[in-house]
SEDOMI-674106 format. One line per field, with one value per residue (C-alpha): y, x, z; residue number from 1. Coordinates in steps of 0.2 Angstrom, whole numbers, plus 5000, padded with zeros to 4 digits. Layout:
BEGIN
north	Y | ...
east	X | ...
up	Z | ...
num	NUM | ...
% end
This chain:
BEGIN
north	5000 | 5015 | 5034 | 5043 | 5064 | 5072 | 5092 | 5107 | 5119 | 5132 | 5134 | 5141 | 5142 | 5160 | 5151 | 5149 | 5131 | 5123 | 5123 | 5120 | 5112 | 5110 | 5097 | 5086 | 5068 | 5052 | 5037 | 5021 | 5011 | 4994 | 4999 | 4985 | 4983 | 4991 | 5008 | 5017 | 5023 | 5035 | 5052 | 5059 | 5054 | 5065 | 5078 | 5079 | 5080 | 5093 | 5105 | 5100 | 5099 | 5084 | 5087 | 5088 | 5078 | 5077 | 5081 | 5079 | 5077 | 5081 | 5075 | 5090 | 5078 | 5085 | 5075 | 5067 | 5058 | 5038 | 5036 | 5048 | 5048 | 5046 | 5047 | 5034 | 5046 | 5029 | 5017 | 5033 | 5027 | 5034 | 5024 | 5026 | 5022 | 5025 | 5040 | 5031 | 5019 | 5022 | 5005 | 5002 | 5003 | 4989 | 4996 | 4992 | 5002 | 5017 | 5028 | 5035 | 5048 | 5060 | 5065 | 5083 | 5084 | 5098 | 5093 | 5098 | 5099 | 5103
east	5000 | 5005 | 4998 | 5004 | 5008 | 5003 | 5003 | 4999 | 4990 | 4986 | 4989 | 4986 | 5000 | 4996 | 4987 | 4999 | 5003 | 4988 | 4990 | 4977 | 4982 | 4971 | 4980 | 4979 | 4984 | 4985 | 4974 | 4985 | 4991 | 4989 | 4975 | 4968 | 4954 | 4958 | 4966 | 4982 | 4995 | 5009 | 4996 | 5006 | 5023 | 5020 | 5012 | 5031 | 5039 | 5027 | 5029 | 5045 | 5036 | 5046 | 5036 | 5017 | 5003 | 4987 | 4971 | 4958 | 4955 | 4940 | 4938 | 4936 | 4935 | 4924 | 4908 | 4912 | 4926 | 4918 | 4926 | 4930 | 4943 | 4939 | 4953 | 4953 | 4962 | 4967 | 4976 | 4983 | 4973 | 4964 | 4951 | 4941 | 4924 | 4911 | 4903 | 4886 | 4886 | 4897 | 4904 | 4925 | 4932 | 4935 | 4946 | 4964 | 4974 | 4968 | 4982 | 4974 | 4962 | 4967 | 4956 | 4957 | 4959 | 4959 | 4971 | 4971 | 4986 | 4998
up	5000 | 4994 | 4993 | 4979 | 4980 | 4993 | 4988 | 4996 | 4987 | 5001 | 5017 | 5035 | 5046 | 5056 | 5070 | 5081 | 5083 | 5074 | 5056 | 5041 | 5023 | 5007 | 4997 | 4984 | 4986 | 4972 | 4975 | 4982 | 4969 | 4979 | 4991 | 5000 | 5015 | 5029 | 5022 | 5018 | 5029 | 5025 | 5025 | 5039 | 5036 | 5017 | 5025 | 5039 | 5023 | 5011 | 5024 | 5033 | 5050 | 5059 | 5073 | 5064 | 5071 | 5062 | 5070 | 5057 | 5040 | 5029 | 5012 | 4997 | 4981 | 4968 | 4968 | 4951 | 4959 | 4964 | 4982 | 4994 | 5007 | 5025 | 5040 | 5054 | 5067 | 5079 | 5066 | 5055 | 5038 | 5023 | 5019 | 5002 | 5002 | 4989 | 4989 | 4982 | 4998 | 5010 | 5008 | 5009 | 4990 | 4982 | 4968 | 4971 | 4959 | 4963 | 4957 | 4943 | 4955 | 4964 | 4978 | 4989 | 5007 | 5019 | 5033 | 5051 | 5061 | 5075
num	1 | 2 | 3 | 4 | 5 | 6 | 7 | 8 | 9 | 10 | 11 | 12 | 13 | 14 | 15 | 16 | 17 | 18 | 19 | 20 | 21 | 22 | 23 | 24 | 25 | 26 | 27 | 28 | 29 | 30 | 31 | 32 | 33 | 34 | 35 | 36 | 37 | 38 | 39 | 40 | 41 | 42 | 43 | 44 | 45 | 46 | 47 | 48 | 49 | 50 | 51 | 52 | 53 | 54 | 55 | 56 | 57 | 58 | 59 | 60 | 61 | 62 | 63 | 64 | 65 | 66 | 67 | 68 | 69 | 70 | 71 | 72 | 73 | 74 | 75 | 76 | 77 | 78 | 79 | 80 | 81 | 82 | 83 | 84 | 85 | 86 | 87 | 88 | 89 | 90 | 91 | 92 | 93 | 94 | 95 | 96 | 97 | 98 | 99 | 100 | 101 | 102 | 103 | 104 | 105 | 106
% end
């Protein structure tokens, strides 16, 4: 399992210590049940935050895009699931989408 890209495309970092990121990441090439791990380990290096913890993530995908990304905060993992049903992905090769996240942190 591997998440593609992570890129920032805006950010908020005059909040003190709590930061906000709108960013765009590619699907995972070989995502299997259960999720992705690796968000936060790109986002240390997109914004050269060693430190960085994520506190929340919210989904902004454009409605055309199938799954949508949602963040299990305890077990560090994206999980896609589709945006019809709500049911975990079953698409394993998902590097072809690129899905938008707005990305909470300290």
């Amino acid at each position: 399992m591997a998440l593609g890209a992570l890129t920032i495309v805006e950010k908020v970092e005059a909040v003190g210590p709590a930061f906000t990121y709108r960013c765009t990441i590619v699907g995972d090439g070989a995502y299997s049940a259960g999720g992705s791990t690796g968000l936060l380990a790109k986002l240390r290096v997109a914004t050269g935050k060693e430190n960085l913890n994520i506190i929340g993530v919210q989904g902004q995908s454009a409605p055309a895009t199938v799954s949508e990304l949602e963040y299990d905060h305890t077990n560090e993992k994206l999980f896609a699931r589709v945006r019809a049903t709500g049911v975990e992905s079953a698409v394993a090769d998902q590097s072809a989408v690129t899905y938008g996240l707005v990305i909470d942190a300290a």
